[in-house]
CHARMM internal coordinates of N, CA and C (Angstrom, degrees):
IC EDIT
DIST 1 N 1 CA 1.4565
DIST 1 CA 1 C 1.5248
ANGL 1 N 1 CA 1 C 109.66
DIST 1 C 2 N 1.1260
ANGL 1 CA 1 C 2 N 108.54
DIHE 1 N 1 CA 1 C 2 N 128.82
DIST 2 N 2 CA 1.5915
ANGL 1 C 2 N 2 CA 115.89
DIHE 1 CA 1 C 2 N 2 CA -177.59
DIST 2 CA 2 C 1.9290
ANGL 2 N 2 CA 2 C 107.51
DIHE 1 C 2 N 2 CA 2 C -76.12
DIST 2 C 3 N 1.3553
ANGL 2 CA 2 C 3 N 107.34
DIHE 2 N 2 CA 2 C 3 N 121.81
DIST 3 N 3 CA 1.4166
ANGL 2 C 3 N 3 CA 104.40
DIHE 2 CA 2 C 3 N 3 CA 165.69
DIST 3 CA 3 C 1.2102
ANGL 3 N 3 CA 3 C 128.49
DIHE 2 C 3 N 3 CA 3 C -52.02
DIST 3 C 4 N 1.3864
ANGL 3 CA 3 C 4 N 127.51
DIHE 3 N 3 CA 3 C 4 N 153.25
DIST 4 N 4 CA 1.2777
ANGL 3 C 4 N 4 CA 121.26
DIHE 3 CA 3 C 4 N 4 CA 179.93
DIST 4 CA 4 C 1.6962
ANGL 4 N 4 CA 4 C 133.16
DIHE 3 C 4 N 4 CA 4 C -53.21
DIST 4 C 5 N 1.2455
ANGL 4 CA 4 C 5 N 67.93
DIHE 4 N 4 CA 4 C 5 N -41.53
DIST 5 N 5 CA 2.5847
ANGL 4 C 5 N 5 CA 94.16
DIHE 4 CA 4 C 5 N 5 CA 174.23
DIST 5 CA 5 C 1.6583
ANGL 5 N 5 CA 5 C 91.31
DIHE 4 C 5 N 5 CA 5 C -44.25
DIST 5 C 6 N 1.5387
ANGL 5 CA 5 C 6 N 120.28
DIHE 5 N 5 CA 5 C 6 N -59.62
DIST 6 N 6 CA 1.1410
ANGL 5 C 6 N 6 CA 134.24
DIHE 5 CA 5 C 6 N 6 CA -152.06
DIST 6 CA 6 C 1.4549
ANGL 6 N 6 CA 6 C 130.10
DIHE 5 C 6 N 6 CA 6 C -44.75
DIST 6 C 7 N 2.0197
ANGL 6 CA 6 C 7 N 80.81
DIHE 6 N 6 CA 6 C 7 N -53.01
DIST 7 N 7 CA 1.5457
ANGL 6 C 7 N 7 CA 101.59
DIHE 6 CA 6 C 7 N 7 CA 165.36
DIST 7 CA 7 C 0.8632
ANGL 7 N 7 CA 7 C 107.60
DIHE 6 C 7 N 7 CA 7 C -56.10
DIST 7 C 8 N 1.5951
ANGL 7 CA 7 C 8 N 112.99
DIHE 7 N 7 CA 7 C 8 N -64.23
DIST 8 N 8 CA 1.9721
ANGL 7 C 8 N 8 CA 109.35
DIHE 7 CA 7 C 8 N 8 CA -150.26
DIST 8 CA 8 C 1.4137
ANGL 8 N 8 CA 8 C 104.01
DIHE 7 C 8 N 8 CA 8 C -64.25
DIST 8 C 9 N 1.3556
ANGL 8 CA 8 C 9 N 122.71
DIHE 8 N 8 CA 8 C 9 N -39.35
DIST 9 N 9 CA 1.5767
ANGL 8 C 9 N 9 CA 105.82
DIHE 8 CA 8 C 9 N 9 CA 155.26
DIST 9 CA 9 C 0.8907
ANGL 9 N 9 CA 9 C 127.05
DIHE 8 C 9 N 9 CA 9 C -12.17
DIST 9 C 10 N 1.6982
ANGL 9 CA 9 C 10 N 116.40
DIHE 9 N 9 CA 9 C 10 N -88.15
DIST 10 N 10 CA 1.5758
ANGL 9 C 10 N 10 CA 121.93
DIHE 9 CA 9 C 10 N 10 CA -170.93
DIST 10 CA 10 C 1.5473
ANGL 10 N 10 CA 10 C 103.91
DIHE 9 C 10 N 10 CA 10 C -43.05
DIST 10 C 11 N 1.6257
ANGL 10 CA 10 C 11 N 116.41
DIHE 10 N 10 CA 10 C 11 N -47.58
DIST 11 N 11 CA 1.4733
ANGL 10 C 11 N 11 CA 99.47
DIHE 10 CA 10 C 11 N 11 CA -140.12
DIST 11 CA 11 C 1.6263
ANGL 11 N 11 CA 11 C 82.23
DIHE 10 C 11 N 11 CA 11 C -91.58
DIST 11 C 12 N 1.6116
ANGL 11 CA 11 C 12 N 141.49
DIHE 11 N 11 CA 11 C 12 N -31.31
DIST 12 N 12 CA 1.5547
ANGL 11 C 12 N 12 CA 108.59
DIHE 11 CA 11 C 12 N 12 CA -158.74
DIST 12 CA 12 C 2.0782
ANGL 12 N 12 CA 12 C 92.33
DIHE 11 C 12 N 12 CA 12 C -89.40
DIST 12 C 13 N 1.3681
ANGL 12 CA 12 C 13 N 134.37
DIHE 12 N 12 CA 12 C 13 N 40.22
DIST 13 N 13 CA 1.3474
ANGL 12 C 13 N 13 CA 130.42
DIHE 12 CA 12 C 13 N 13 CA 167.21
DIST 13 CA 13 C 1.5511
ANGL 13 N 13 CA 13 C 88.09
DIHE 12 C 13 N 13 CA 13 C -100.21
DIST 13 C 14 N 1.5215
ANGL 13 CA 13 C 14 N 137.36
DIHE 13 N 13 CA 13 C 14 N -42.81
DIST 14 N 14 CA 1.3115
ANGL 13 C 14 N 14 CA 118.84
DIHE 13 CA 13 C 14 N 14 CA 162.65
DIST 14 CA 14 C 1.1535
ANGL 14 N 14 CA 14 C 133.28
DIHE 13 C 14 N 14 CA 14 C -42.57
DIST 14 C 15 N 1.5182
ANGL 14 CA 14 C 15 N 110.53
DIHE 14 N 14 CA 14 C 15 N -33.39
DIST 15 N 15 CA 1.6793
ANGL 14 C 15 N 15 CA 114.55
DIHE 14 CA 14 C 15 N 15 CA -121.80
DIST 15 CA 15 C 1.8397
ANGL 15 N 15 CA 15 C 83.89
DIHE 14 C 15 N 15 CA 15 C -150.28
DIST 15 C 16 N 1.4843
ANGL 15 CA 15 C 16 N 127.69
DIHE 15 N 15 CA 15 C 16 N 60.91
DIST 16 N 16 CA 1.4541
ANGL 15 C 16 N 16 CA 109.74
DIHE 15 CA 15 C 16 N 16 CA -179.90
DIST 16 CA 16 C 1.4137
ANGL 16 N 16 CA 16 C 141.41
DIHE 15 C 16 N 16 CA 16 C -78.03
DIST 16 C 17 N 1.6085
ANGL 16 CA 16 C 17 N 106.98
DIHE 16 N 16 CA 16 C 17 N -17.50
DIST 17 N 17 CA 1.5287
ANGL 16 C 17 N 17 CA 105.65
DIHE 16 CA 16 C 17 N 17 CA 177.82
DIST 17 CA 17 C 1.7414
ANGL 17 N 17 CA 17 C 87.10
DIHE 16 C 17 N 17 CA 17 C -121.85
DIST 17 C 18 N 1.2681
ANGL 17 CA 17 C 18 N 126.56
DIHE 17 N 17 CA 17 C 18 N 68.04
DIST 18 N 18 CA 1.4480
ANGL 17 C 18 N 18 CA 121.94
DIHE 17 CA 17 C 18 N 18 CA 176.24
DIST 18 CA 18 C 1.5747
ANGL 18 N 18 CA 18 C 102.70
DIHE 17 C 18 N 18 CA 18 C -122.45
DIST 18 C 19 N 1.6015
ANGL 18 CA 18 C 19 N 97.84
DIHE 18 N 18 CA 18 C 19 N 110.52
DIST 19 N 19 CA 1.6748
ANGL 18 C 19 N 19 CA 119.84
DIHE 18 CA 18 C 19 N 19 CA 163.78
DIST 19 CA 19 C 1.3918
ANGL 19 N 19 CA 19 C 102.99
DIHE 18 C 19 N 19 CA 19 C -27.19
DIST 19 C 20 N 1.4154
ANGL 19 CA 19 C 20 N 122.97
DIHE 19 N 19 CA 19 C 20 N -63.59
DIST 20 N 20 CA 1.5637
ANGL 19 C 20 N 20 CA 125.62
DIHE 19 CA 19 C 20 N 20 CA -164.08
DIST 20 CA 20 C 1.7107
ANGL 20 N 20 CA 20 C 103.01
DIHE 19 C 20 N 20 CA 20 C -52.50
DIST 20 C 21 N 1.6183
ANGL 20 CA 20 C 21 N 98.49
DIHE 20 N 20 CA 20 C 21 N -46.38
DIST 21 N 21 CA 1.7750
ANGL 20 C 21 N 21 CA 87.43
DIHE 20 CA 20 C 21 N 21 CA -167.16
DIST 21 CA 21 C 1.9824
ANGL 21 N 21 CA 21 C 110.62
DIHE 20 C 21 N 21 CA 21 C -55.17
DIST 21 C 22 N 1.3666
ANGL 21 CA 21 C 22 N 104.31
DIHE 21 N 21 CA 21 C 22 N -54.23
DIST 22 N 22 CA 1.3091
ANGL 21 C 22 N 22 CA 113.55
DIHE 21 CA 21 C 22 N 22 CA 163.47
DIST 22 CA 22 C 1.1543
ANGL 22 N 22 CA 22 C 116.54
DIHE 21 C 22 N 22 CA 22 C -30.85
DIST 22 C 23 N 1.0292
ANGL 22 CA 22 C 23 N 136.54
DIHE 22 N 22 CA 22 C 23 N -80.85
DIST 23 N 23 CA 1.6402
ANGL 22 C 23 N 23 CA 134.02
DIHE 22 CA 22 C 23 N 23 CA 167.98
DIST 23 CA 23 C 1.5634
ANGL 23 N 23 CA 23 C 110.75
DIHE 22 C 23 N 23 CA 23 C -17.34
DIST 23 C 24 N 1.4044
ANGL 23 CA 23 C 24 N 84.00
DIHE 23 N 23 CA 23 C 24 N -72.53
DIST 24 N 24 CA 1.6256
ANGL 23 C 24 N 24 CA 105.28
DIHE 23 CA 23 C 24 N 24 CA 173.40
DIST 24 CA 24 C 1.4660
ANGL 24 N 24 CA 24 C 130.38
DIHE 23 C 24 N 24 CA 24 C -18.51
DIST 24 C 25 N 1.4369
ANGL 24 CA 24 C 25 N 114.90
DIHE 24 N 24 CA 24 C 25 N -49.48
DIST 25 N 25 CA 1.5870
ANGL 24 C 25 N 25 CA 164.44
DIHE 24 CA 24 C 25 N 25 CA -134.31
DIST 25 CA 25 C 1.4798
ANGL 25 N 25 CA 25 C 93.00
DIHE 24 C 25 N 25 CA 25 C -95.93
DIST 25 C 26 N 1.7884
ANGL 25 CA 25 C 26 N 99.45
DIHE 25 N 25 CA 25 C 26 N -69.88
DIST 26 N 26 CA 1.4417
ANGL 25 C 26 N 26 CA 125.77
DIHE 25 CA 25 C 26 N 26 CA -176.20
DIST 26 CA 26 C 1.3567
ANGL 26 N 26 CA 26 C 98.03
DIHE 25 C 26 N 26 CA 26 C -57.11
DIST 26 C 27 N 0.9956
ANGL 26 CA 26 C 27 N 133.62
DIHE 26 N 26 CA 26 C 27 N -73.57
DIST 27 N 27 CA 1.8000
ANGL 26 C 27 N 27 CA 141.65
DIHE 26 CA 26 C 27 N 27 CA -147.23
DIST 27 CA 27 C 1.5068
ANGL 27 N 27 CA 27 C 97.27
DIHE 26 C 27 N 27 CA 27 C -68.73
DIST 27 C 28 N 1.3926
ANGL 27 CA 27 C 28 N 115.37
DIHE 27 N 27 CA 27 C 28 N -45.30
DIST 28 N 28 CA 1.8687
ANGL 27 C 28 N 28 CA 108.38
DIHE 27 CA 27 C 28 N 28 CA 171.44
DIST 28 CA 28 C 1.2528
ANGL 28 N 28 CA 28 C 101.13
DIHE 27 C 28 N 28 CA 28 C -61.00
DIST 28 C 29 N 1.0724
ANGL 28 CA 28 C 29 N 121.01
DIHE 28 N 28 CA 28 C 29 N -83.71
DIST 29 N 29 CA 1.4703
ANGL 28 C 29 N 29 CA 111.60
DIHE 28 CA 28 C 29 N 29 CA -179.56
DIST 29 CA 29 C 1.3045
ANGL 29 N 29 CA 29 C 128.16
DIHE 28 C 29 N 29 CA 29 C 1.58
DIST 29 C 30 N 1.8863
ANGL 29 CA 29 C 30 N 105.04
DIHE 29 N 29 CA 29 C 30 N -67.09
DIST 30 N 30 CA 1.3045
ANGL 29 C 30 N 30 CA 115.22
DIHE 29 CA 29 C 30 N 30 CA 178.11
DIST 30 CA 30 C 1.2757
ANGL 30 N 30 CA 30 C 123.55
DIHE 29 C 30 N 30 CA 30 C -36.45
DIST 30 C 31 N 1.6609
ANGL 30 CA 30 C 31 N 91.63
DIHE 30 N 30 CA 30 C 31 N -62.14
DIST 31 N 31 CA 1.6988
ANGL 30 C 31 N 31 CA 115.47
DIHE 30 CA 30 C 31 N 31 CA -164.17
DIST 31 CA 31 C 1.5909
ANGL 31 N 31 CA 31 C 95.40
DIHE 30 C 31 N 31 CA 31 C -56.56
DIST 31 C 32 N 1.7343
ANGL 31 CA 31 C 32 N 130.63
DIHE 31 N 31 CA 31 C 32 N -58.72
DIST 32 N 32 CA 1.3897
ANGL 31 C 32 N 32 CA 122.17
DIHE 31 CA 31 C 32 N 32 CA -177.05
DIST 32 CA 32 C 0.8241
ANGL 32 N 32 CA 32 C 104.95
DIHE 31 C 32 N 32 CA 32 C -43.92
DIST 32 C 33 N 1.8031
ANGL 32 CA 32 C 33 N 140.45
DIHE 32 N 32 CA 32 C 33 N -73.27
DIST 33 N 33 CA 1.4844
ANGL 32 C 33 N 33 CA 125.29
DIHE 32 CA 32 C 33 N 33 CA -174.35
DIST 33 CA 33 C 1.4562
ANGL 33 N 33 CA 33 C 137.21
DIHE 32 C 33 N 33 CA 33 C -51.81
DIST 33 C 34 N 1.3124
ANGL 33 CA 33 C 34 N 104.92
DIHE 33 N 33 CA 33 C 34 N -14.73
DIST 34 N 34 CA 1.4852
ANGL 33 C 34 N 34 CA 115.85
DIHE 33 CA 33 C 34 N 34 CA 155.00
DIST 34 CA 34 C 1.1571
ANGL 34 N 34 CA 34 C 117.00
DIHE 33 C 34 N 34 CA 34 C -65.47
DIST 34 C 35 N 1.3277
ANGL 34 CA 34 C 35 N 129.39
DIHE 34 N 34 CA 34 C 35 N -64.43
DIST 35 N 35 CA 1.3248
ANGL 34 C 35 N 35 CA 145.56
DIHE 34 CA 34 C 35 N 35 CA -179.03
DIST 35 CA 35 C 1.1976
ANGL 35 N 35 CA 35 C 113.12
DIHE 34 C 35 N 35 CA 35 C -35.77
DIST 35 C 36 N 1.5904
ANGL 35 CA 35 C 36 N 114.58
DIHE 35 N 35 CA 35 C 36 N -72.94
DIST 36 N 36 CA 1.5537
ANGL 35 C 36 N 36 CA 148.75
DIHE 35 CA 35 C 36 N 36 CA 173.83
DIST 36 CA 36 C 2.0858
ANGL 36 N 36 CA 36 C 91.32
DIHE 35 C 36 N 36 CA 36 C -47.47
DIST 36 C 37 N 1.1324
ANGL 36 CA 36 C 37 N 149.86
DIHE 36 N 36 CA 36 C 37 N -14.58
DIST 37 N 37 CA 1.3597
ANGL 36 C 37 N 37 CA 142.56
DIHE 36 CA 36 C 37 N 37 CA 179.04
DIST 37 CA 37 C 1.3240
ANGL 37 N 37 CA 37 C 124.68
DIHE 36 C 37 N 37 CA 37 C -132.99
DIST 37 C 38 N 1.6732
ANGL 37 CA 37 C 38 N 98.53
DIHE 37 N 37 CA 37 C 38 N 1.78
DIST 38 N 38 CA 1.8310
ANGL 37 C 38 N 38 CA 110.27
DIHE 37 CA 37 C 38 N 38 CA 156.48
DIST 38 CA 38 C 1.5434
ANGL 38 N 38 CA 38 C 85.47
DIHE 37 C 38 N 38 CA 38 C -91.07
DIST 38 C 39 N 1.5550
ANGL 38 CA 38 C 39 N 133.21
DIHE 38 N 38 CA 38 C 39 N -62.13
DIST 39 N 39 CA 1.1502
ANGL 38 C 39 N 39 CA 119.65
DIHE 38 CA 38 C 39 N 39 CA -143.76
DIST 39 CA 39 C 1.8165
ANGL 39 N 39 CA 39 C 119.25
DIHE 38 C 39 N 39 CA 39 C -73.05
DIST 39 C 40 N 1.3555
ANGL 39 CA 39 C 40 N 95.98
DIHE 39 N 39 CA 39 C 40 N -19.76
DIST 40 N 40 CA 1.5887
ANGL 39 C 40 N 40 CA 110.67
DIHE 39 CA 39 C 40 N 40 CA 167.06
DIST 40 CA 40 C 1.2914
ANGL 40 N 40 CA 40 C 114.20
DIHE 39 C 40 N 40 CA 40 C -34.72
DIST 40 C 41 N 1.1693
ANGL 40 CA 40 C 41 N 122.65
DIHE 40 N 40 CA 40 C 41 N -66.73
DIST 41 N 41 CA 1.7793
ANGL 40 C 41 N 41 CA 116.79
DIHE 40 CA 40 C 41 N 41 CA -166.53
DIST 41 CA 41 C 1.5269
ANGL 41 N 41 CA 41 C 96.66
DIHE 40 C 41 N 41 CA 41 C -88.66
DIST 41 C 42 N 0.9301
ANGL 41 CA 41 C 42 N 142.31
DIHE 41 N 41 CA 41 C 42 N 11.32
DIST 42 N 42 CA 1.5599
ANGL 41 C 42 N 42 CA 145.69
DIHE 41 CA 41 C 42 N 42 CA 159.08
DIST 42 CA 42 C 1.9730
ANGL 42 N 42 CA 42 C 106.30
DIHE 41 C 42 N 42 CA 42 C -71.31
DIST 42 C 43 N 1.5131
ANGL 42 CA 42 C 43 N 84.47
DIHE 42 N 42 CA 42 C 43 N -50.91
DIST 43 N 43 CA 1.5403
ANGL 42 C 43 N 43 CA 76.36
DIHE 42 CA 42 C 43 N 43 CA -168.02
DIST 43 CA 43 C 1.7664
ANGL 43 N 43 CA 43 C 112.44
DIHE 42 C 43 N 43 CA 43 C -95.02
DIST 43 C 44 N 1.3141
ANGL 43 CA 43 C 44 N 111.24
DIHE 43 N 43 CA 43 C 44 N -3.79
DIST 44 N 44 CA 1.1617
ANGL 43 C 44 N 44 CA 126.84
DIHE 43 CA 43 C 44 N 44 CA 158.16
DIST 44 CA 44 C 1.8109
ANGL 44 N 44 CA 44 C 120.27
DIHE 43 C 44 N 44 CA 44 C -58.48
DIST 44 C 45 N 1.1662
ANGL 44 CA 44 C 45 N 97.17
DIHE 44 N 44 CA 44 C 45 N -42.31
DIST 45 N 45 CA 1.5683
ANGL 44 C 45 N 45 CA 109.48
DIHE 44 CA 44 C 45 N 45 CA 177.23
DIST 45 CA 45 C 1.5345
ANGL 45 N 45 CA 45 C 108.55
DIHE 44 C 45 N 45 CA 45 C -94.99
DIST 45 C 46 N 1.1044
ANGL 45 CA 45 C 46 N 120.27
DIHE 45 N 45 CA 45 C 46 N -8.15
DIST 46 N 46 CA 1.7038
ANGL 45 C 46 N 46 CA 118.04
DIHE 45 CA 45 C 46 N 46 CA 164.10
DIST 46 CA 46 C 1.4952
ANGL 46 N 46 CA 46 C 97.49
DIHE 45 C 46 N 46 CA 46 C -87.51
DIST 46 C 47 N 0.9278
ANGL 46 CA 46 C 47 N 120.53
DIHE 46 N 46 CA 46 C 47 N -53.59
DIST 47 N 47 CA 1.6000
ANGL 46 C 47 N 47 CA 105.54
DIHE 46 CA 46 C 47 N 47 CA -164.51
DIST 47 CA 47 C 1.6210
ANGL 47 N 47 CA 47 C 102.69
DIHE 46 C 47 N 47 CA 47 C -75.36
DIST 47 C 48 N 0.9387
ANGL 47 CA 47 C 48 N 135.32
DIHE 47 N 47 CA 47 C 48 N -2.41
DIST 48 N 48 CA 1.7040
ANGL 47 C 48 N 48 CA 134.09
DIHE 47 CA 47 C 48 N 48 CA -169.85
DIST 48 CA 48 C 1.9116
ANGL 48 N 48 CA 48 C 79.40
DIHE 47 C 48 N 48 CA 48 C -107.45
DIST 48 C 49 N 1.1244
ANGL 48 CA 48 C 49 N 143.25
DIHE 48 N 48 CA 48 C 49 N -48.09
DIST 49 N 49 CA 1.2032
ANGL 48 C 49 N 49 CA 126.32
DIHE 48 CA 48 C 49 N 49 CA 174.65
DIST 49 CA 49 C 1.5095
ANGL 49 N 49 CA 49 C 120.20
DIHE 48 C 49 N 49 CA 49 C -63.44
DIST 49 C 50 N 1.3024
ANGL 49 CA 49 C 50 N 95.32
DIHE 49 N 49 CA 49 C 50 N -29.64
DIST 50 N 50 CA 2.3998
ANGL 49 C 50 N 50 CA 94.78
DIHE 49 CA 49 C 50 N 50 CA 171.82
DIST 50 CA 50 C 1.3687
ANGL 50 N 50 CA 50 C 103.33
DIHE 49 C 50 N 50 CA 50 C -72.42
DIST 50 C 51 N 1.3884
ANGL 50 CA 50 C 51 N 139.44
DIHE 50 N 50 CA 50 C 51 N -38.55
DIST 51 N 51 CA 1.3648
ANGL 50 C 51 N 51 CA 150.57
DIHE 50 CA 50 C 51 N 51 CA -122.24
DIST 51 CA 51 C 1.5376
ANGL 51 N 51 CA 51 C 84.10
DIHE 50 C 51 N 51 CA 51 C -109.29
DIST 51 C 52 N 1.7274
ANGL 51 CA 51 C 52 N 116.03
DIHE 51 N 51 CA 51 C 52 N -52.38
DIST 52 N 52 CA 1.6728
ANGL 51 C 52 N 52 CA 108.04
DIHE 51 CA 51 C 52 N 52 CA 161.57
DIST 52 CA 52 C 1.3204
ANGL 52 N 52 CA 52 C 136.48
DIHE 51 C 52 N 52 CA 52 C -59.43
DIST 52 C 53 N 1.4515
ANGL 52 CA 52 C 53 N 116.21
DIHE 52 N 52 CA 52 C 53 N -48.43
DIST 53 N 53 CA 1.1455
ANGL 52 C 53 N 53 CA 100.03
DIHE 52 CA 52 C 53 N 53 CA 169.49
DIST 53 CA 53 C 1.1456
ANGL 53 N 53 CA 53 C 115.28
DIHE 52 C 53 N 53 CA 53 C -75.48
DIST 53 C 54 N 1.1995
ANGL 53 CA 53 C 54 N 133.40
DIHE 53 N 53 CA 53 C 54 N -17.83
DIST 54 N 54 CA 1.8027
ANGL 53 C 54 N 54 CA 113.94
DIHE 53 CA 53 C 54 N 54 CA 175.22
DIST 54 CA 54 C 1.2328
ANGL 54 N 54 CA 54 C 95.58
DIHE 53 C 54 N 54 CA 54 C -58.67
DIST 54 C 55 N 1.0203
ANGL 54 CA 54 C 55 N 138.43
DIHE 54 N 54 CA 54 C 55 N -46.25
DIST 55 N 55 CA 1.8569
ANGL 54 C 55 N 55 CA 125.52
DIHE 54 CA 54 C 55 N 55 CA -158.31
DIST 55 CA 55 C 1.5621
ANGL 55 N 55 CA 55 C 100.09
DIHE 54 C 55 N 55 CA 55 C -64.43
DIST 55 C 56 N 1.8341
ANGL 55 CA 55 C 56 N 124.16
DIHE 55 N 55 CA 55 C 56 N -36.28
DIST 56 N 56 CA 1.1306
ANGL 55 C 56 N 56 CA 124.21
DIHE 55 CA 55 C 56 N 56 CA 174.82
DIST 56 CA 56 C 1.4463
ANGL 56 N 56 CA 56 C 113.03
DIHE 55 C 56 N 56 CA 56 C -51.99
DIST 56 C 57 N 1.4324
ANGL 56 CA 56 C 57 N 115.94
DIHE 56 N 56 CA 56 C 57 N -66.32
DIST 57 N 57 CA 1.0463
ANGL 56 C 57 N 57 CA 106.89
DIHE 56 CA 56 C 57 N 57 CA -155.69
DIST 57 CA 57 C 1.8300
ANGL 57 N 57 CA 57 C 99.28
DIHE 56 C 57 N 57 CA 57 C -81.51
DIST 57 C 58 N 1.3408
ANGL 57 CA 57 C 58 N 131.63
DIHE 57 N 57 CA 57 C 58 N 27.29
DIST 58 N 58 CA 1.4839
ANGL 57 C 58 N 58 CA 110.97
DIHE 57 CA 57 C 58 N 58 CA 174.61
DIST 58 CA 58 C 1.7494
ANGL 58 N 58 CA 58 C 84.63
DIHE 57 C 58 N 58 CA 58 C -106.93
DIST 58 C 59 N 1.4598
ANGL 58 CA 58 C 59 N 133.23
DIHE 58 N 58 CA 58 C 59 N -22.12
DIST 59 N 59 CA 1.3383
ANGL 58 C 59 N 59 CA 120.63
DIHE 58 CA 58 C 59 N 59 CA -160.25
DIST 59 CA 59 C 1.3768
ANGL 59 N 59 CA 59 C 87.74
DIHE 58 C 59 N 59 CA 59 C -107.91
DIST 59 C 60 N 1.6158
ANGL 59 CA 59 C 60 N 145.31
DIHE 59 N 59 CA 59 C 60 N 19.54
DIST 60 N 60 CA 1.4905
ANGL 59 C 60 N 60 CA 130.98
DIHE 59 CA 59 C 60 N 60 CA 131.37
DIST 60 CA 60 C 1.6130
ANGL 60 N 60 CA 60 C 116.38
DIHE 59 C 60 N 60 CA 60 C -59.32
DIST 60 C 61 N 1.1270
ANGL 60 CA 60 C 61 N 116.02
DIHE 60 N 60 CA 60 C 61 N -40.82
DIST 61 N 61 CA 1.2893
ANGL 60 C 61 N 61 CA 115.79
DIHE 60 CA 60 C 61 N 61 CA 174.48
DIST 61 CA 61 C 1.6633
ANGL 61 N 61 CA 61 C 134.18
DIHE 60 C 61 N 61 CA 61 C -14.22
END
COOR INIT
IC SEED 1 N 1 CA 1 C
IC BUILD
C-alpha cells in the first residue's frame, strides 16, 4: 500500500498550486491518522498475545 506522502507526491509534481491536491493532502492525511490510531491497539494486542505465548510455550519446556 502506497503511503499517503507518496501519492500526493506523484500527483502535486504534476499538479503544483492545485486546491484539489491540497485537499487531497489533507483527507490522506486524515484517513492515515485515523487508520494509524484504530490500528494501534490492534497491533498492541497482537504483539502482547505473541510475547505471551512465547513465554508459554518456553516455560512448557
Amino acid at each position: 500500500m502506497l503511503s499517503a506522502n507518496a501519492v500526493v507526491d506523484a500527483i502535486s509534481d504534476k499538479n503544483k498550486d492545485s486546491f484539489l491536491v491540497t485537499g487531497l493532502l489533507l483527507t490522506l492525511n486524515r484517513v492515515e491518522v485515523k487508520h494509524n490510531a484504530m490500528m494501534a491497539p490492534i497491533r498492541k494486542t497482537a504483539l502482547s498475545h505473541a510475547a505471551s505465548s512465547n513465554q508459554f510455550a518456553e516455560s512448557s519446556d
